[in-house]
Backbone atoms as SQL, in Angstrom:
CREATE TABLE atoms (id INTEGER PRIMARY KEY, chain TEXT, resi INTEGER, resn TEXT, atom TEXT, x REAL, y REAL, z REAL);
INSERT INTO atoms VALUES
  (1, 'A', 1, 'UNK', 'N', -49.305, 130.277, 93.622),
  (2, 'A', 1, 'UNK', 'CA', -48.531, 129.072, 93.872),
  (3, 'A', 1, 'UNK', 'C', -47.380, 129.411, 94.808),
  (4, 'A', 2, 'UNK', 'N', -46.832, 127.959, 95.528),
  (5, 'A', 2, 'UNK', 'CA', -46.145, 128.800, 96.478),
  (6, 'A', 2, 'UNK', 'C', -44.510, 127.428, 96.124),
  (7, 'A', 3, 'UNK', 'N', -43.235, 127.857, 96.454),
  (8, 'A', 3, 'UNK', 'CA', -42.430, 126.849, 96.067),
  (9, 'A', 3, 'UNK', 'C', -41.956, 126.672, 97.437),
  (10, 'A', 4, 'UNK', 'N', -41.551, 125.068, 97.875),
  (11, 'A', 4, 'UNK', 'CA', -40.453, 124.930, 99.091),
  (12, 'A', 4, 'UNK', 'C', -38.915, 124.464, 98.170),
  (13, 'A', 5, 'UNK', 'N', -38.289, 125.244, 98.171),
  (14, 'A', 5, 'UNK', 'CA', -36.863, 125.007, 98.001),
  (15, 'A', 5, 'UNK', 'C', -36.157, 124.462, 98.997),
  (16, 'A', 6, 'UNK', 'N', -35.337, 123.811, 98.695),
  (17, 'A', 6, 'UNK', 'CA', -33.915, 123.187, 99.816),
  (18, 'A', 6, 'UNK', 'C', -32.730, 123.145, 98.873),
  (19, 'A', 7, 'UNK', 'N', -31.864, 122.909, 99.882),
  (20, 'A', 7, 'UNK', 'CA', -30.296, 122.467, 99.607),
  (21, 'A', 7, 'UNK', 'C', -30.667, 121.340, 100.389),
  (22, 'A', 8, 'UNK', 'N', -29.504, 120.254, 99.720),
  (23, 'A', 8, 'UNK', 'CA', -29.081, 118.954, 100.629),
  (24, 'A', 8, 'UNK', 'C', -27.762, 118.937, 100.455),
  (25, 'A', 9, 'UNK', 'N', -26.945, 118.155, 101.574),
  (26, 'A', 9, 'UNK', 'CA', -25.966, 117.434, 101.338),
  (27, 'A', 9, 'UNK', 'C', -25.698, 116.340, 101.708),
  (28, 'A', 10, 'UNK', 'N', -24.967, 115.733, 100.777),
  (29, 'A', 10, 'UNK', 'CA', -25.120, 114.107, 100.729),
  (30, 'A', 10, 'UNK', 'C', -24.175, 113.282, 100.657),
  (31, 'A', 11, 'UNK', 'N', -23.957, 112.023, 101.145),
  (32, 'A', 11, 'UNK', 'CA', -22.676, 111.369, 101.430),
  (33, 'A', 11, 'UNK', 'C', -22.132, 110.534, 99.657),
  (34, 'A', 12, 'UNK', 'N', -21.183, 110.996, 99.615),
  (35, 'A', 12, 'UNK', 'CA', -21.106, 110.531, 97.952),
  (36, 'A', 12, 'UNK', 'C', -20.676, 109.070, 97.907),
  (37, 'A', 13, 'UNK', 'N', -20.432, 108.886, 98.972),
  (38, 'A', 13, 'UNK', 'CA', -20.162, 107.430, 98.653),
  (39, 'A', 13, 'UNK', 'C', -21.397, 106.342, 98.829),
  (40, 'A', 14, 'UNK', 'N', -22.436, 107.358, 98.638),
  (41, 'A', 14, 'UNK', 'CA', -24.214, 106.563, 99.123),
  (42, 'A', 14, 'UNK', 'C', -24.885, 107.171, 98.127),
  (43, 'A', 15, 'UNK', 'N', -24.102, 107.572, 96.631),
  (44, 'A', 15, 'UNK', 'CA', -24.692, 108.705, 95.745),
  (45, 'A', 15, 'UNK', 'C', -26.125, 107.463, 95.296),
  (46, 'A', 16, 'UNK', 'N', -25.454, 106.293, 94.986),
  (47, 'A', 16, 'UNK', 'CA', -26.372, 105.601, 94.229),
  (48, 'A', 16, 'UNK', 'C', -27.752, 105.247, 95.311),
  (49, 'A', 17, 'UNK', 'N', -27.443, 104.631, 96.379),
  (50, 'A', 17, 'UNK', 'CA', -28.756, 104.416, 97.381),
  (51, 'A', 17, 'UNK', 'C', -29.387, 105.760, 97.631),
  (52, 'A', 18, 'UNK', 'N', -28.804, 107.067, 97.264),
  (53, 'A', 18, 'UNK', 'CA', -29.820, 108.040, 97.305),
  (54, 'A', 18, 'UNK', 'C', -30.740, 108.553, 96.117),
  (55, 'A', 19, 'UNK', 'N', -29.942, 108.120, 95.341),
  (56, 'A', 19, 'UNK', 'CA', -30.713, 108.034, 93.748),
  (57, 'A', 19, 'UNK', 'C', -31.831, 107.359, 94.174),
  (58, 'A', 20, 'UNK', 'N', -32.103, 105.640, 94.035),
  (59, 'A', 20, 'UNK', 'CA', -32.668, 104.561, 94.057),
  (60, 'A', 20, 'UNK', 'C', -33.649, 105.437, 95.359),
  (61, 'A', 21, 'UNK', 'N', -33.438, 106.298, 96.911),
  (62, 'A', 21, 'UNK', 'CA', -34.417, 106.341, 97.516),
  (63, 'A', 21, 'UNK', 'C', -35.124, 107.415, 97.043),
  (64, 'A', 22, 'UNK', 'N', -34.778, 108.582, 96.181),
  (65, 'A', 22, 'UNK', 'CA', -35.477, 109.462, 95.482),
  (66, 'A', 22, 'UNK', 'C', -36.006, 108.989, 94.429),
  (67, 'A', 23, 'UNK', 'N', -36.143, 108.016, 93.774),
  (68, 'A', 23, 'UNK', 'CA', -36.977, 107.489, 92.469),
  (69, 'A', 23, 'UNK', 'C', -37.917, 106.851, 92.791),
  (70, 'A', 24, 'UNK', 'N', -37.673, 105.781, 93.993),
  (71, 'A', 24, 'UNK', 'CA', -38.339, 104.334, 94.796),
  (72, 'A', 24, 'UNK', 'C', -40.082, 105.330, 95.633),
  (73, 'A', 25, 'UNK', 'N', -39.062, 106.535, 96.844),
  (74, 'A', 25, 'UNK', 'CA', -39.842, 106.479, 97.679),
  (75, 'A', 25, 'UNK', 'C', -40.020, 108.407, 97.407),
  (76, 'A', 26, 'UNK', 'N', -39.234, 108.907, 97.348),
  (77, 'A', 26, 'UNK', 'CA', -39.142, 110.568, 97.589),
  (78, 'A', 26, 'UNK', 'C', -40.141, 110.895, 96.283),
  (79, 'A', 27, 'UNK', 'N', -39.802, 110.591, 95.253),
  (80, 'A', 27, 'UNK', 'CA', -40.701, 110.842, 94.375),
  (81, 'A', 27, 'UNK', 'C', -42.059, 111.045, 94.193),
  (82, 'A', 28, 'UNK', 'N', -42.074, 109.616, 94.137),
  (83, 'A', 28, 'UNK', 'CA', -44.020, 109.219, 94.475),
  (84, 'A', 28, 'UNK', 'C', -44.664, 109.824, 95.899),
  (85, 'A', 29, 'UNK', 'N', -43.731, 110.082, 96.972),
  (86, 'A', 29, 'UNK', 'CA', -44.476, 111.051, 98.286),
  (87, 'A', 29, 'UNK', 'C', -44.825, 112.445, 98.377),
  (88, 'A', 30, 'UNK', 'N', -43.999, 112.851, 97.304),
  (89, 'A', 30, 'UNK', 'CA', -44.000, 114.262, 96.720),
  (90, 'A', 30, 'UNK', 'C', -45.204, 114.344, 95.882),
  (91, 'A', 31, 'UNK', 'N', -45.387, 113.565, 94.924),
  (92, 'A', 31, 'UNK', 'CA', -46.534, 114.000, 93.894),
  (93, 'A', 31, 'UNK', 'C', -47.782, 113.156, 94.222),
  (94, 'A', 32, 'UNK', 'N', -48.080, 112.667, 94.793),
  (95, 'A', 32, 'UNK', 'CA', -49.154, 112.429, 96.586),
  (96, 'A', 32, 'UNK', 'C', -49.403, 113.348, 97.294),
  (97, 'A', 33, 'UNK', 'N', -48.798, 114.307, 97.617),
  (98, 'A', 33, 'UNK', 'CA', -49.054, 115.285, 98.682),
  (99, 'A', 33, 'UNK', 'C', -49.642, 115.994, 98.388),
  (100, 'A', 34, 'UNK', 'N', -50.712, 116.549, 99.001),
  (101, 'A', 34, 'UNK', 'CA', -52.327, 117.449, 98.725),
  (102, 'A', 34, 'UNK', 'C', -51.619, 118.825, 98.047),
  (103, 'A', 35, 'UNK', 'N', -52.186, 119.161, 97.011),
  (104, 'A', 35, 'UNK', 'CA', -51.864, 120.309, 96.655),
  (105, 'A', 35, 'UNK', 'C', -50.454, 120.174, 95.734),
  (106, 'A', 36, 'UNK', 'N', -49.653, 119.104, 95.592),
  (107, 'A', 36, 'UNK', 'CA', -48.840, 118.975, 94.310),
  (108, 'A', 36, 'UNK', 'C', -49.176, 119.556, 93.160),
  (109, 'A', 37, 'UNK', 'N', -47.988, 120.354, 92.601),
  (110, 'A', 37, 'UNK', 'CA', -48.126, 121.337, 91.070),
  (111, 'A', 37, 'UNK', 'C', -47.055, 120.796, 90.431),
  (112, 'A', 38, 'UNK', 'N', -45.856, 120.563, 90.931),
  (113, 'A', 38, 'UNK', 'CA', -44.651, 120.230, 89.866),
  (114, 'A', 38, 'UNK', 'C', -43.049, 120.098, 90.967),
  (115, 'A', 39, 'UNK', 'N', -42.101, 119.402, 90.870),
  (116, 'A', 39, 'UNK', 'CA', -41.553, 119.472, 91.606),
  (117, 'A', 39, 'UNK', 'C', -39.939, 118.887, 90.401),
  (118, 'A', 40, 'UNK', 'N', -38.751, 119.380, 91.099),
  (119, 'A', 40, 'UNK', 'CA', -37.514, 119.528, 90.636),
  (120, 'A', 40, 'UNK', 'C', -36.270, 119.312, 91.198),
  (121, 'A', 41, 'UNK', 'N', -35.768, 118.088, 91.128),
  (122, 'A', 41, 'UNK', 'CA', -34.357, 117.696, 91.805),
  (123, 'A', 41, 'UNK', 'C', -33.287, 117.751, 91.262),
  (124, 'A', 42, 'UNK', 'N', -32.218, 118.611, 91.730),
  (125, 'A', 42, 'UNK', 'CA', -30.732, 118.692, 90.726),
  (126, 'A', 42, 'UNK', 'C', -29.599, 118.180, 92.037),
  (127, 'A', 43, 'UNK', 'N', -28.551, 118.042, 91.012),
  (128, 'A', 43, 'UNK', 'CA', -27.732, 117.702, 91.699),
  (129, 'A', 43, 'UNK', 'C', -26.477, 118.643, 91.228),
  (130, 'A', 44, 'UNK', 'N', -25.508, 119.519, 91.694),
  (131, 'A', 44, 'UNK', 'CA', -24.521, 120.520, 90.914),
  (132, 'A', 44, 'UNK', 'C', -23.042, 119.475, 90.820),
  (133, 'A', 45, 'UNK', 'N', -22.603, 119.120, 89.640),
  (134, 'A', 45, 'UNK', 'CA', -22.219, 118.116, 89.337),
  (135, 'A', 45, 'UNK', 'C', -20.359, 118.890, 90.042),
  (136, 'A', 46, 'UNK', 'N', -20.669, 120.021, 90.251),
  (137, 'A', 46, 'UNK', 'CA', -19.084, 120.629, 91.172),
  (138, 'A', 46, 'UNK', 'C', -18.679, 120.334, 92.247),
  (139, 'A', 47, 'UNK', 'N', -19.884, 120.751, 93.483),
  (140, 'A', 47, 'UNK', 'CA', -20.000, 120.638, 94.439),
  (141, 'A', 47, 'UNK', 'C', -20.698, 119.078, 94.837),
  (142, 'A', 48, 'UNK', 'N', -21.516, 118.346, 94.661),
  (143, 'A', 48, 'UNK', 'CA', -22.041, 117.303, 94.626),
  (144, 'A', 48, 'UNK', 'C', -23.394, 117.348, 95.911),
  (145, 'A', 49, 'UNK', 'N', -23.653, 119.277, 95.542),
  (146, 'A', 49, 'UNK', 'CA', -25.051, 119.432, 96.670),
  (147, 'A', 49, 'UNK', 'C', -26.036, 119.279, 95.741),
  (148, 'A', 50, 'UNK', 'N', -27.168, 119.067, 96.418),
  (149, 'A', 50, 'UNK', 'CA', -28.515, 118.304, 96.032),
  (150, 'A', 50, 'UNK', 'C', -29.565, 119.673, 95.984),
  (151, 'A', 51, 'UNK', 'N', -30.305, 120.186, 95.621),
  (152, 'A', 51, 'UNK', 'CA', -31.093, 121.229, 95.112),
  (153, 'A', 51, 'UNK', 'C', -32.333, 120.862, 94.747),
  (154, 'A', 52, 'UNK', 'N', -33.997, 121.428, 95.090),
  (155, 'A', 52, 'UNK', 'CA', -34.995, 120.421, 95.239),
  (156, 'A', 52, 'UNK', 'C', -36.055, 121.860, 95.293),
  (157, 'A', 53, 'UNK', 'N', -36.843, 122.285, 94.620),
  (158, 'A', 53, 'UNK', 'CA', -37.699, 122.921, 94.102),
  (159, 'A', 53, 'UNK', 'C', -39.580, 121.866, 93.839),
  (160, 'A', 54, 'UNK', 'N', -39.989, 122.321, 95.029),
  (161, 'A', 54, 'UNK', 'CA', -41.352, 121.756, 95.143),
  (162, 'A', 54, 'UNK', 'C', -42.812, 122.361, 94.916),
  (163, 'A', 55, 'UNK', 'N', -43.055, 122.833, 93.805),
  (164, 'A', 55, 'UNK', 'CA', -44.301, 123.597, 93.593),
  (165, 'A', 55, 'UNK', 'C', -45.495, 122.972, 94.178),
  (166, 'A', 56, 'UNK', 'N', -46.229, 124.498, 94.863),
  (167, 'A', 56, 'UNK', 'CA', -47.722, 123.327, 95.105),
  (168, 'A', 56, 'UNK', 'C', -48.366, 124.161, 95.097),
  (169, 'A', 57, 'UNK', 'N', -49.709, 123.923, 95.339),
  (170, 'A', 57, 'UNK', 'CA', -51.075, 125.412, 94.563),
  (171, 'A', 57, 'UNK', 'C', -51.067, 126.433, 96.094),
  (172, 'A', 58, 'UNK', 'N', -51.409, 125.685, 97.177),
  (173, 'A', 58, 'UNK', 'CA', -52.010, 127.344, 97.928),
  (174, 'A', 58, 'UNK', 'C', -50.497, 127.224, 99.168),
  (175, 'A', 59, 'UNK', 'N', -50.204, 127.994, 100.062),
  (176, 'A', 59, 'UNK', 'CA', -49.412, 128.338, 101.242),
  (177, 'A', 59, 'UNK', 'C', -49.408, 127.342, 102.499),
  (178, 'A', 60, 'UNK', 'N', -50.806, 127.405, 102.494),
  (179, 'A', 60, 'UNK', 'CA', -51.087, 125.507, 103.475),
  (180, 'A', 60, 'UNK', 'C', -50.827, 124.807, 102.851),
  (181, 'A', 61, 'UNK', 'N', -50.942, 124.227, 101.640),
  (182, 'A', 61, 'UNK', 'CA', -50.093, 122.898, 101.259),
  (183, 'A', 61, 'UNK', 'C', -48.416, 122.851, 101.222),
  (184, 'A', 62, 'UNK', 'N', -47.859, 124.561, 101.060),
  (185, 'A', 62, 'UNK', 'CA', -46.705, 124.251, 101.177),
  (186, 'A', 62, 'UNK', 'C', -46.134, 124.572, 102.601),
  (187, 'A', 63, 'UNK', 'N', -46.597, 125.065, 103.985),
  (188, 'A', 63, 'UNK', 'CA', -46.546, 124.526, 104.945),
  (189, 'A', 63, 'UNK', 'C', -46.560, 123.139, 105.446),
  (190, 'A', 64, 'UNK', 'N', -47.731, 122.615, 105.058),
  (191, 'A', 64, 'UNK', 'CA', -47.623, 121.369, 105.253),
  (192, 'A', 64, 'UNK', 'C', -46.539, 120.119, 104.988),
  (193, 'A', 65, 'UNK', 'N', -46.215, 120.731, 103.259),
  (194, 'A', 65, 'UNK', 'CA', -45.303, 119.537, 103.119),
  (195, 'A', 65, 'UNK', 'C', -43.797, 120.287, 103.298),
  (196, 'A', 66, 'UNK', 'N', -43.280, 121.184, 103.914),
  (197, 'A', 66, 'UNK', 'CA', -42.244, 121.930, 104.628),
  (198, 'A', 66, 'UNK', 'C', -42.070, 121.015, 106.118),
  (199, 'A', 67, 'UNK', 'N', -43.269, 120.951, 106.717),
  (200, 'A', 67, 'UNK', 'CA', -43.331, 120.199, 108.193),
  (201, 'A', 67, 'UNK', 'C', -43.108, 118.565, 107.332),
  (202, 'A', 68, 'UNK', 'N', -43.486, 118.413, 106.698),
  (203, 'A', 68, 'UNK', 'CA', -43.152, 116.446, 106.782),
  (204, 'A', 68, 'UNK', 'C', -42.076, 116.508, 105.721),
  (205, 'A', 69, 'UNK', 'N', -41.642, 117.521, 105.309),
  (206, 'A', 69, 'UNK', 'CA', -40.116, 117.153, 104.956),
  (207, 'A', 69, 'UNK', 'C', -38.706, 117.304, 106.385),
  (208, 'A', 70, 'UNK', 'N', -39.481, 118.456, 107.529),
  (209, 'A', 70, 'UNK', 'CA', -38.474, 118.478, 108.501),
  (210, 'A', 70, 'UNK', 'C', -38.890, 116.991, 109.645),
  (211, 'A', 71, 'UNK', 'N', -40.466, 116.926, 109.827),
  (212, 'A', 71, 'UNK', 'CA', -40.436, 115.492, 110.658),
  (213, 'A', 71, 'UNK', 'C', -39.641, 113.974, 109.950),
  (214, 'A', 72, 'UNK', 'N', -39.049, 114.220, 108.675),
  (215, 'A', 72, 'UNK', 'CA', -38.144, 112.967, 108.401),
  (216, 'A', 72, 'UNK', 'C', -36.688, 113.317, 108.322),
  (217, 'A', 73, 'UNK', 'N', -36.134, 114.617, 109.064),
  (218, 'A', 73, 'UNK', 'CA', -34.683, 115.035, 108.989),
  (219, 'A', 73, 'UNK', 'C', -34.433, 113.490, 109.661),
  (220, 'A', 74, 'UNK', 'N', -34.401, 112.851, 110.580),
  (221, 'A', 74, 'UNK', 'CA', -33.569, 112.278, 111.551),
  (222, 'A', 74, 'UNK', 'C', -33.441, 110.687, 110.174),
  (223, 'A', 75, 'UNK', 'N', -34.915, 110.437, 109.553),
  (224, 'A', 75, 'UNK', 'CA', -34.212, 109.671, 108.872),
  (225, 'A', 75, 'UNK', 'C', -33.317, 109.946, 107.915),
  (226, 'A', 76, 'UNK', 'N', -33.474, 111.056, 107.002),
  (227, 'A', 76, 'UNK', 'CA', -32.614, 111.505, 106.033),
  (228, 'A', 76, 'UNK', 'C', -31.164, 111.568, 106.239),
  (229, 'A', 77, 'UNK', 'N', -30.911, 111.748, 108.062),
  (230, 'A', 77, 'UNK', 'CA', -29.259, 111.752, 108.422),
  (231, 'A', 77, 'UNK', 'C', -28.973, 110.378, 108.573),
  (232, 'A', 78, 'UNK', 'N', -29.756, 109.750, 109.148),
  (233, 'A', 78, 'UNK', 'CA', -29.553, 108.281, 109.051),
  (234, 'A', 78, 'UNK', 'C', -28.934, 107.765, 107.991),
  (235, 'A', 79, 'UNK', 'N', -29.284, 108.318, 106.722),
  (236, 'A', 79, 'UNK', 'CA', -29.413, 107.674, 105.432),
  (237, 'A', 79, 'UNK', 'C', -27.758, 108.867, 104.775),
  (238, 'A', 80, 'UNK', 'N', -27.434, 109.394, 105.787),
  (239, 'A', 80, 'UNK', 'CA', -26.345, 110.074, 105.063),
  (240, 'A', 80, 'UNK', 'C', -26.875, 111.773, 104.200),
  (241, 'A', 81, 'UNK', 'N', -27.768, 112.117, 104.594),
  (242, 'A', 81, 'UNK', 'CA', -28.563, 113.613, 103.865),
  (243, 'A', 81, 'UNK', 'C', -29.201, 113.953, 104.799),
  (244, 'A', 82, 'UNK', 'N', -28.090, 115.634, 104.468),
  (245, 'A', 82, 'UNK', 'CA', -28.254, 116.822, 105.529),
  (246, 'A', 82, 'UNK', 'C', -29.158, 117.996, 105.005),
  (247, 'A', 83, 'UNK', 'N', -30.118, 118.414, 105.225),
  (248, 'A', 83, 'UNK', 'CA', -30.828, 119.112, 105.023),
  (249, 'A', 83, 'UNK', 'C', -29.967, 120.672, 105.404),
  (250, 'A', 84, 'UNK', 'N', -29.301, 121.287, 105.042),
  (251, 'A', 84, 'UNK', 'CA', -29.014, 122.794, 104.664),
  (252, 'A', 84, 'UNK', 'C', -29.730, 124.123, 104.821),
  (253, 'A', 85, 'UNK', 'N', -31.016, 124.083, 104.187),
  (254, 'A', 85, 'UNK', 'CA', -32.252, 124.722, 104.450),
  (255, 'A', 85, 'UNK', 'C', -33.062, 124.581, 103.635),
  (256, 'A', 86, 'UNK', 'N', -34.231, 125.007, 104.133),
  (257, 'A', 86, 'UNK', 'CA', -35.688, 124.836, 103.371),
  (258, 'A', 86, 'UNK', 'C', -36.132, 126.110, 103.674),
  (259, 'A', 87, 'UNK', 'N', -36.840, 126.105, 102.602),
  (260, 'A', 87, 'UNK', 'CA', -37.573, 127.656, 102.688),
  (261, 'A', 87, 'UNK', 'C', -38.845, 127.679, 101.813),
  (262, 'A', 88, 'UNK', 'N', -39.792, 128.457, 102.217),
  (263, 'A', 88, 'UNK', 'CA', -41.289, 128.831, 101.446),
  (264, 'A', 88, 'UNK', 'C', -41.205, 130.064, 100.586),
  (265, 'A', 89, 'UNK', 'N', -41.239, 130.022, 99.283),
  (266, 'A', 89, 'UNK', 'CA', -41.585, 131.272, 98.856),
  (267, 'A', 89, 'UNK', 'C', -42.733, 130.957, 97.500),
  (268, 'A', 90, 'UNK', 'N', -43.066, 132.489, 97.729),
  (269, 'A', 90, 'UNK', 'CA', -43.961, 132.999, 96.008),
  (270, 'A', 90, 'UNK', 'C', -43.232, 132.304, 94.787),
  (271, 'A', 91, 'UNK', 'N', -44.265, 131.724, 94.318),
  (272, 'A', 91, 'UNK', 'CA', -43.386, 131.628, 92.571),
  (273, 'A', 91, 'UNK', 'C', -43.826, 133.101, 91.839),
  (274, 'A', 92, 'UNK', 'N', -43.365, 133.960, 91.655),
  (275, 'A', 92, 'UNK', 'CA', -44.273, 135.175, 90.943),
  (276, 'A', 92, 'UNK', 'C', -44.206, 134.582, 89.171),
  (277, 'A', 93, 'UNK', 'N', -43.512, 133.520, 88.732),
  (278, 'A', 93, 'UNK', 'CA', -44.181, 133.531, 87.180),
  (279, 'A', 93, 'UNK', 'C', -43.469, 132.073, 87.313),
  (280, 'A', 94, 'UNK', 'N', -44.383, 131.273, 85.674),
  (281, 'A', 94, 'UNK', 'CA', -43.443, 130.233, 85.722),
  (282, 'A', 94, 'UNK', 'C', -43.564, 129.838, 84.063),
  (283, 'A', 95, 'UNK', 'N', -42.569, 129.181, 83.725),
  (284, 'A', 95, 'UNK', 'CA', -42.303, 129.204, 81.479),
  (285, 'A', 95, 'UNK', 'C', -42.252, 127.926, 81.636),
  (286, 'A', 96, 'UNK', 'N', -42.943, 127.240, 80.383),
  (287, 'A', 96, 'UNK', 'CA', -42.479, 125.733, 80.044),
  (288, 'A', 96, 'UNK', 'C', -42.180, 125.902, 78.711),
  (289, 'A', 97, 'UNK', 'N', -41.392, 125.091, 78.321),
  (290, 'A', 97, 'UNK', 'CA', -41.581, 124.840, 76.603),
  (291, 'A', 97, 'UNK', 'C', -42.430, 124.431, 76.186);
């Protein structure tokens, strides 16, 4: 399995319309995307950066959805959310309760 992590940052005075577009639209495009395993959005209630952990089964699917998370930067700034970085890595283990 392979994870795309990011940081965001986000305009706090648009905290709620970014909620509402991560529940509405970010959500459901994420667990649609070929090769979806599990995916994880925080927010660090200090700093007020956004943190986003996207599991998916093979390296091409998480290429893939790495490229159509950077072909929608221009809307995401539009909307007040700065993408920080993204990155591909190994999950080497993973625990549930």
């Amino acid at each position: 399995m392979y994870a795309v992590i990011g940081r965001w940052t986000t305009d706090p005075g648009r905290a709620e319309e970014h909620d509402r577009e991560l529940h509405d639209v970010i959500v459901p495009m994420v667990k649609a995307h070929p090769g979806f395993v599990a995916a994880y959005w925080a927010r660090d209630p200090q700093t007020g950066l956004r943190h986003t952990t996207i599991v998916l089964d093979t390296e091409e699917s998480a290429h893939a959805f790495k490229a159509m998370v950077e072909g929608r930067r221009q809307h995401a700034a539009a909307s007040g959310v700065t993408n920080d970085f993204l990155v591909i890595t190994d999950v080497l283990a993973d625990a549930h309760r």
